[in-house]
Structure formats: C-alpha cells, structure tokens
C-alpha positions in Angstrom: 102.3 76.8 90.0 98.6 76.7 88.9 96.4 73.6 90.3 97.3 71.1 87.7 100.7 71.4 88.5 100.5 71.2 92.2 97.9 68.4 92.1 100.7 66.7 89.8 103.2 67.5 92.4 101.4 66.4 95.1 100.5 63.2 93.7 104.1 62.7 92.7 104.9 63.5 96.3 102.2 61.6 98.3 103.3 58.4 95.3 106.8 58.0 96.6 106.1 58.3 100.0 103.0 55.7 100.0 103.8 53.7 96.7 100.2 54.7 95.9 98.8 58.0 93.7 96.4 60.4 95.3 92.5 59.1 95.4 89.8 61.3 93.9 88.5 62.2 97.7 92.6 62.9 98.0 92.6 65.3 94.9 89.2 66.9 95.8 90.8 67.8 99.4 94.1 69.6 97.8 92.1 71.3 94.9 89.6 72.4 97.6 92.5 73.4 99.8 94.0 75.4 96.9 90.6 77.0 95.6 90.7 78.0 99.2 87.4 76.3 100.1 86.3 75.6 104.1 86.8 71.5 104.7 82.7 72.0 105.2 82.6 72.9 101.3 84.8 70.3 100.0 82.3 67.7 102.0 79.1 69.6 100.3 80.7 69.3 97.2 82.2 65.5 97.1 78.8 64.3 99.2 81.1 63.5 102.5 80.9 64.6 105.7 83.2 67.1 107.5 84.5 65.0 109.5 86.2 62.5 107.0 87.0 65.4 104.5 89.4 66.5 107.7 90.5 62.8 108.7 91.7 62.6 104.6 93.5 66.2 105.6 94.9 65.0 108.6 96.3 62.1 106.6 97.7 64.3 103.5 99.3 67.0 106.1 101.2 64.5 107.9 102.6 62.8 104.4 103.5 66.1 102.9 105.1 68.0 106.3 107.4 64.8 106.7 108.3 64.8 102.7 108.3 68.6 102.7 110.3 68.8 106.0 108.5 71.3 107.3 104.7 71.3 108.7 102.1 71.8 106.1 98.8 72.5 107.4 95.8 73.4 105.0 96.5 77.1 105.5 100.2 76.9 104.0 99.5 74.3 101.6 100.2 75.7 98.7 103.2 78.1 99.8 104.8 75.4 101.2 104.6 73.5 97.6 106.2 76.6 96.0 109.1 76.9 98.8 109.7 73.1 97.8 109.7 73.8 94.4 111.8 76.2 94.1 114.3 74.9 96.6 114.1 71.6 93.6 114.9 74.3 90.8 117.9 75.9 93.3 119.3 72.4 93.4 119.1 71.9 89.8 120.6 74.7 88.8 123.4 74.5 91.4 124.1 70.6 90.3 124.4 72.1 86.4 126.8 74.5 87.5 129.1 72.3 89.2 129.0 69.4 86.6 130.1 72.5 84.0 133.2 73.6 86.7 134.4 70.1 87.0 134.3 69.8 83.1 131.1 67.3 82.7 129.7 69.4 80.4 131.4 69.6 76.4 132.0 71.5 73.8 131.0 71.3 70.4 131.7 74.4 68.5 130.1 76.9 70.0 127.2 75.1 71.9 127.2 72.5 75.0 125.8 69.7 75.6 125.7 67.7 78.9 126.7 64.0 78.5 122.7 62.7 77.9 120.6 64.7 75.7 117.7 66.2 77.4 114.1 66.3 76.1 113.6 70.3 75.3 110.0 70.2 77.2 111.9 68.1 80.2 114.1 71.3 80.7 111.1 73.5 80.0 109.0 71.8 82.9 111.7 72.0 85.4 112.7 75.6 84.6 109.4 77.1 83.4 108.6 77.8 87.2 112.2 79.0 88.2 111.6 82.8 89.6 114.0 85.7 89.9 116.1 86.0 93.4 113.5 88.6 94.6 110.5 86.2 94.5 112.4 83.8 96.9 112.0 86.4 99.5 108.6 86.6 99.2 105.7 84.5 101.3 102.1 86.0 99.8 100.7 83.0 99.2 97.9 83.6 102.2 97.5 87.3 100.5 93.7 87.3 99.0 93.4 87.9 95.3 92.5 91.9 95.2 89.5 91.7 93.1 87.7 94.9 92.8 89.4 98.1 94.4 87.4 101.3 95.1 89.1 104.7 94.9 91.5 104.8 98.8 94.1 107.0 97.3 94.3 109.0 100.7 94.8 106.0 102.6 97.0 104.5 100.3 99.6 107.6 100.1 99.3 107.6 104.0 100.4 104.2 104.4 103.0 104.7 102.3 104.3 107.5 103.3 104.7 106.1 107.3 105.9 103.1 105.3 108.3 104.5 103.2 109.5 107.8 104.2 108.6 108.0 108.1 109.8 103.9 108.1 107.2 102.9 110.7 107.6 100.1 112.8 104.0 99.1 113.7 100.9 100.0 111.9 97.5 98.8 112.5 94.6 99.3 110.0 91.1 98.6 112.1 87.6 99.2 111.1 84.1 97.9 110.9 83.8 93.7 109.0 83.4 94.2 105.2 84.9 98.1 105.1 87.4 97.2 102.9 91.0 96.8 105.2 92.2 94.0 103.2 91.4 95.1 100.2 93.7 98.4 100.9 96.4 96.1 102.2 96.8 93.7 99.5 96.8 96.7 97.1 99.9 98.2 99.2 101.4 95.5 99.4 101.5 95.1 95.6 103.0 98.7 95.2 105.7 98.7 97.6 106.5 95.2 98.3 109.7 95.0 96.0 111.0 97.8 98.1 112.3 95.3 101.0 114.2 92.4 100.6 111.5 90.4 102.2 107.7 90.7 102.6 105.2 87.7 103.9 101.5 87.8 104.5 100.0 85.6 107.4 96.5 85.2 108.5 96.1 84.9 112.4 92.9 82.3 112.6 96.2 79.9 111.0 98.4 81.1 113.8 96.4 81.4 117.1 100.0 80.9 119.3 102.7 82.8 118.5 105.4 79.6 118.0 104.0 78.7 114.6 104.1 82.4 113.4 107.3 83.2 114.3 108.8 79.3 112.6 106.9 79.9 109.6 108.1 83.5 109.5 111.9 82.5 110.0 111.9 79.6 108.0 111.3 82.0 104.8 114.1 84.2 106.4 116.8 82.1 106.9 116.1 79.5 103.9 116.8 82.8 101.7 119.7 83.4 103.8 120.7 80.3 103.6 120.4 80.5 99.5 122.1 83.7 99.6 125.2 82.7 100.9 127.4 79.8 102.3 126.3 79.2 105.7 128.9 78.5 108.2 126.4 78.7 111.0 123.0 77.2 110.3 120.9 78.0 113.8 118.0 80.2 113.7 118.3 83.6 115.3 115.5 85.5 117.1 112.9 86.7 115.0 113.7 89.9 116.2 117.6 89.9 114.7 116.3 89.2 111.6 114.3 92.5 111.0 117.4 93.8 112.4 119.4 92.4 109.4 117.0 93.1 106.5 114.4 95.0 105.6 111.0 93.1 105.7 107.2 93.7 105.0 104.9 91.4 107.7 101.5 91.3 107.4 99.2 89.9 109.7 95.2 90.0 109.1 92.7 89.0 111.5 94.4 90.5 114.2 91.5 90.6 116.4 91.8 86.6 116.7 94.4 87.2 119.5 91.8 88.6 121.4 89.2 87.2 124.0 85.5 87.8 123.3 83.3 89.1 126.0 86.2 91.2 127.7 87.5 94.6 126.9 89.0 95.2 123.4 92.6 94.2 123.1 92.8 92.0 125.8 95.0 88.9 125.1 93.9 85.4 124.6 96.2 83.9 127.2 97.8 81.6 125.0 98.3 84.1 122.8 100.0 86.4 125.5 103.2 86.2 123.7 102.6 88.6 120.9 102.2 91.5 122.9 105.9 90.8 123.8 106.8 90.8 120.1 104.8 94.2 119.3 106.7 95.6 122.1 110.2 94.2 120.4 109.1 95.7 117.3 108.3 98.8 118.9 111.0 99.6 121.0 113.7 97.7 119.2 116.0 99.5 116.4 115.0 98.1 113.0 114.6 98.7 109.4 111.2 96.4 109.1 107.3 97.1 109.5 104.6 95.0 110.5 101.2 95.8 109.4 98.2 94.3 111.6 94.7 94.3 110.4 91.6 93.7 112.1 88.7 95.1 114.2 90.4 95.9 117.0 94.0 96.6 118.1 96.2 95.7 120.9 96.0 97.8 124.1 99.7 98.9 123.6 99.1 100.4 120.3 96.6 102.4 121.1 98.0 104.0 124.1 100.4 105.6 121.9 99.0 109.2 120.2 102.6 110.8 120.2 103.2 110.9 116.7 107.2 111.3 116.8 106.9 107.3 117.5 107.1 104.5 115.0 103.7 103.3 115.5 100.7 104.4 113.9 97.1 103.9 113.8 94.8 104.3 110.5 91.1 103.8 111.4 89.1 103.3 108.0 86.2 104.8 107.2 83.3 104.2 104.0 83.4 105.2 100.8 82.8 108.3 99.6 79.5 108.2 97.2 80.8 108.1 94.1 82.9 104.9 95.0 79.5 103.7 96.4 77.4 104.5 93.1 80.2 102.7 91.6 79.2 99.0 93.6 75.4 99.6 93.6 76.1 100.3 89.7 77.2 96.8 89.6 73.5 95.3 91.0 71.5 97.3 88.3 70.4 100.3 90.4 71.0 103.6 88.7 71.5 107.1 90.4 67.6 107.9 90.2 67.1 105.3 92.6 68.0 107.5 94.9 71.3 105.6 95.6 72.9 108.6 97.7 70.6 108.2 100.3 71.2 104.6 100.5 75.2 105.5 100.8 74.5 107.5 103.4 72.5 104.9 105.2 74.9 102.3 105.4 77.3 104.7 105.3 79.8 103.8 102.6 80.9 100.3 103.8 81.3 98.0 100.7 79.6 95.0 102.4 77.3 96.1 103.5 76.2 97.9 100.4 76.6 94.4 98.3 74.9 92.5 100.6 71.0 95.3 101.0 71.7 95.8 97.2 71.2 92.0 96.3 68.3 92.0 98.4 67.1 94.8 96.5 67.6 93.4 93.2 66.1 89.8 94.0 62.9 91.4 95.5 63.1 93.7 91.8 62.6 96.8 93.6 64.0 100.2 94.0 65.6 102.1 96.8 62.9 104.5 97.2 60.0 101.5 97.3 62.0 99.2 99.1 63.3 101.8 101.7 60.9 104.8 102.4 61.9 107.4 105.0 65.5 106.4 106.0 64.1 102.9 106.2 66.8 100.2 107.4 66.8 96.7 105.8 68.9 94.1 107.5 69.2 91.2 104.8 70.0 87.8 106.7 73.9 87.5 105.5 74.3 90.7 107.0 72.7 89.8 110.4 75.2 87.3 110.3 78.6 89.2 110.0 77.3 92.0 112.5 76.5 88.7 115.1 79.7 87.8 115.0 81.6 91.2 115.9 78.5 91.9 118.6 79.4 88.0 120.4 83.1 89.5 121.0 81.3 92.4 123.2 81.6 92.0 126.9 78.2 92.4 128.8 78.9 96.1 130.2 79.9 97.3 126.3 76.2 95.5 125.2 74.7 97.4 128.1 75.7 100.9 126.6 75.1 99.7 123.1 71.8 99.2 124.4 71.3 102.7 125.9 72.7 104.3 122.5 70.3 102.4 120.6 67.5 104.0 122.2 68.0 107.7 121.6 67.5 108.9 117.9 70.2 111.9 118.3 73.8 112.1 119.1 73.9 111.7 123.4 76.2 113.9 125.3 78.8 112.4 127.9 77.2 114.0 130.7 73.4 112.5 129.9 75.3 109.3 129.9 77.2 109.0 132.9 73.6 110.7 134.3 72.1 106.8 133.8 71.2 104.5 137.1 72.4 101.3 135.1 75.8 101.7 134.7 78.5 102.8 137.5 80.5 105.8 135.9 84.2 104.3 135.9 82.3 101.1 134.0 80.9 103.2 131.6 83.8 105.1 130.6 86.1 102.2 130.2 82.8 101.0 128.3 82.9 104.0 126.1 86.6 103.3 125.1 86.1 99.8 124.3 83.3 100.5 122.1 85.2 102.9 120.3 88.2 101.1 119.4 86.5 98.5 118.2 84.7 100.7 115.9 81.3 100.3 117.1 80.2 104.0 118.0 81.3 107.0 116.7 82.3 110.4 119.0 82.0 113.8 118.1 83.1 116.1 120.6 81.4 115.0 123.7 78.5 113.1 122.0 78.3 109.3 121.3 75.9 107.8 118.6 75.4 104.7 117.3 75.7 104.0 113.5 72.1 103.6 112.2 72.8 100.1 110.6 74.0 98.9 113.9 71.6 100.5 115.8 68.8 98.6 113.9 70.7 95.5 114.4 70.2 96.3 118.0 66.6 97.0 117.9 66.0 93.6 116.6 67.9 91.1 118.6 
C-alpha cells in the first residue's frame, strides 16, 4: 500500500467507527507515522505541540486496534494496515470461490459472470494489492529502506553461510553507532529471506517487555497458519513450538535497549528479564529457525560461548576498507588529493562518522589537509551527540578506565594497567571486558587502546 492508499484506508476505517472522516491534524499524524517521523517532528511540522500530536495518537491507536482487532501502536502502524488488508483480499477471494461451488456464478459461453456486474477498476482496487502466499509470511514492515550499501561481501557470505549451511540458531551482529549493522542486515535479509517460510523484523525501543514481542511475533505465525489450513484448534502455542514447526527468519535491532545503562554490558533491564529465557530456548532448544540480534552490545549468555561447534555466533563489525570510504567522502565533493586516506584512517572506516566530519568539511569549504593538519581530530556537534549517548550507558568504573586510556598516546600493556592506584584489579578487569564488548576499546595481544575519535571525545567532556 503506498500513503494514499493507507490514508484512504484509514479514513475509511476511523469513518465507520466514528461516523466522522479523519481531520487534517488526524491525517498529518498517520502520514507522519508512515514517513516514519518522531511525534516531536509531526508537531514542528503542523505547528502543535508534542503533547497533543501524541493525545491525537493516543486517540487514532485505540480506534484502529479495536477495528483492527489487534493493538496498533505507531511502531506497527502500517504493518498492521497490510495484515488487515490482506486478510480483506483472503476473504474476498474465499467468498468468490464459494459463491462459484454453490453455482452463483453463470455461464455464458465461455466466460462468467457473477449475478451484478462489477466495475473493472472496482475489481482492480480490491485485487491490485493481493500478494502471493509467500508475502503473507512475511512481517518487514519495521525493516529500514537500505539506501546506500558499501562493499561487506565478507560479512555478508559469513552470515550466510552460519545462516544457511551451518543453520545457526542465534547470531548477534554488534559494533560501534553509525558502523553500518543495519545496513548489512536489511541487505541479508533481502537475499535470503524467501529461503524460510517466515521472516519478521522487529525493533526493540517498540518492544521494551518481552509480551508484546512475542504476541506480535505469533500473531503473524498463527494468522498464516490459520490461512494455510483449516484450523480445528485455534489456541496459540509457545513461541518456541512454532520455530519448531517452520522455518523462520527473526530480526531484532536495537538489541542493546534490553539493557541497563550505567551497569556492566549485557546486564538485563529487569522488566526485560524474560528474554534472556527465550535466547536460552532458542539456544538450547532443537529448531530449524535463526534469530538475528543487532545492537552495541550483546547479552551475557552469548558471549560466554567461543566454542564454535555451537549454534550461536558472534560477528563484531568493523570500518570500511578505504576504497568504500573514498566512495562516501566522494559523495561530499572531496577528491583523493585531499588526502582522504588519512582521514579514513582517522575515523577509522565508520560510515557515520565519515558523513557527519565530511559535511562539516564541506560547509566550512575546506580541505582535509587545511582543515585537519597533523592527525588533527574534529568532533562536529551531531557527532558529539551519537558518541553521548553510547558513553551515558557506561557504568562509572568502565568511564574510569576510559579515562586512564585516554591519557596515554600508545597502545597500554595489561600489566601497566592493573599497576594503577585508582582502580582495584578484579574491577578493572571486569572493566576491561565490559569495555570490550561493547566496542569501546580495541585489544591487541595484551595492550588496550582507545580509538582516536573516541579518545578525543574523552578529552573534551
């Protein structure tokens, strides 16, 4: 459906529950909803504050789930407008087929005709959206849109292959904000997705407990079930049973928002406890599914596991190589003699943060080399920004090391470390591991260093 169909569906909807059609601050909330815009956008844009852009929400999310019969939120909007949709072509098509068994339907020669002629663009409208079986299995709807992808062909034929070949129970993808995870997954997703009978994309900020997940998740599961066959028994099975019974692609992004902030990495919200039972389930559990979590960080349970005869799997991703680089910096006007390499190197490959110094660059109508003499680190604003909001999810011992690695300009050994009067040596080393899964320091051996971006974000706070 594109937005002037589900704005017309919508105001169909919200018409014969209410006896009234949507309002322009109505229709401004869906199309926001749909263009995926924040409820603080839709306000800038309509000149309305926040606050009565989500009362109108409120309103429109209530009408809808109880029309809908399920509960639509502003997250599963417009999924929840397709599932409707197509169960209102399934119906169609099902009351057509009886009315031809039962002999409604005659013939004239060699064509048939139902009893009332039908307007040709009335059938188109109500058919132009119908989608083969395989569609019905599939929930994307929260996937982003890919946009530009950089070369990952490693990583790609790696996930794949635990995917597909060594089937792979739990996966998690982690690195730094703005390296480039979701890209990679949306572009797996598009290549291998019609090799399972189901595959669903879900964004954890939408699901903070793990009740909505897992009703949203088997909702798509056993309405397909349900339109696959004659059900003789229609009550829900444990989420579990049915990755037992098909084969299913999960994806859940933002992983990290099960997390506390200011505690170790990976440790549990505590209403959001129960997932660490599911991973378990997935884990130990015989199945034939995957589920593919994203984020920066990853549970404590996954990365325990380094035995790599196990269905779980861990792919850390790195930067760009430089020609990938050259490819993005190509795109904001600064050529290869600008010494672009050295600026790769810098900021070491990470898409976002390469977009982000690079506008700078090109609204101050400089070059690298003028703008960024002797391995010169510029922090634009936007950037500041993402790299607060990973450093507020640090606990205070994990800031304290940060600190201590942001003061030496060479790689420090273990032992110089643990040599330090600040920090006891069992808190440091718990420190250490923290740090490293959620991507923050990098480990060579027995050395530590801090990335140089990072480190200058230190510097400066």
């Amino acid at each position: 459906m594109n937005l002037k169909e589900m704005l017309k569906f919508a105001d169909e909807i919200v018409f014969a529950k209410t006896g009234q059609h949507l309002d322009d601050l109505q229709a401004a909330v869906l199309q926001g909803t749909i263009q995926r815009e924040t409820y603080k956008q839709i306000a800038k844009d309509f000149d309305c504050s926040e606050s009565r852009i989500r009362e109108i929400g409120s309103e429109l999310w209530q009408i809808l789930s109880e029309e809908l019969g399920e509960d639509v939120n502003k997250k599963n909007f417009q999924s929840a407008m397709e599932r409707f949709q197509v169960s209102n072509v399934s119906n169609f098509a099902q009351n057509v087929s009886e009315q031809h068994i039962s002999g409604s339907f005659n013939t004239c020669g060699e064509a048939r005709h139902p009893p009332e002629q039908r307007n040709s663009n009335q059938l188109n409208d109500e058919t132009v959206n119908a989608k083969p079986t395989k569609t019905l299995h599939q929930d994307l709807s929260e996937m982003p849109e890919l946009g530009n992808f950089f070369d990952r062909t490693h990583e790609l034929q790696t996930l794949t292959t635990w995917i597909l070949q060594q089937n792979c129970r739990l996966i998690t993808l982690i690195g730094r904000l703005g390296i480039g995870k979701t890209s990679l997954a949306v572009q797996l997703v598009q290549q291998i997705k019609d090799e399972f009978e189901y595959a669903a994309w879900y964004t954890l900020d939408e699901f903070p407990t793990i009740d909505k997940f897992q009703s949203n998740l088997i909702q798509l599961l056993s309405n397909s079930e349900k339109q696959d066959s004659s059900p003789t028994n229609q009550k829900r099975l444990p989420l579990i049973k049915y990755l037992q019974n098909h084969r299913c692609l999960i994806v859940l992004d933002d992983v990290h928002n099960l997390f506390c902030s200011g505690e170790s990495a990976g440790k549990y919200k505590p209403e959001c406890e129960e997932y660490r039972s599911l991973f378990k389930q997935i884990e130990k559990l015989s199945h034939q599914s995957c589920l593919l979590l994203i984020g920066w960080e990853q549970p404590r349970e996954v990365t325990q596991v380094k035995n790599q005869n196990t269905p779980i799997r861990t792919l850390q991703l790195k930067g760009l190589d430089i020609a990938a680089g050259r490819e993005i910096l190509r795109d904001y006007g600064l050529a290869e003699s600008d010494n672009t390499e050295s600026l790769i190197h810098r900021y070491q490959g990470n898409p976002l943060w390469l977009k982000s110094v690079a506008t700078l660059i090109q609204d101050l109508g400089g070059g690298v080399t003028e703008l960024l003499p002797n391995d010169t680190i510029l922090l634009p604003e936007d950037l500041k920004d993402v790299l607060q909001q990973q450093f507020d999810r640090l606990s205070e011992l994990e800031k304290q090391v940060i600190s201590l690695l942001a003061k030496e300009s060479q790689p420090v050994d273990r032992i110089k470390l643990l040599e330090n009067d600040i920090i006891p040596v069992s808190d440091l080393a718990n420190a250490l591991q923290s740090l490293s899964r959620r991507c923050w320091i990098e480990q060579q051996a027995n050395f530590y260093t801090l990335p140089p971006v990072l480190k200058q974000y230190i510097k400066e706070l």
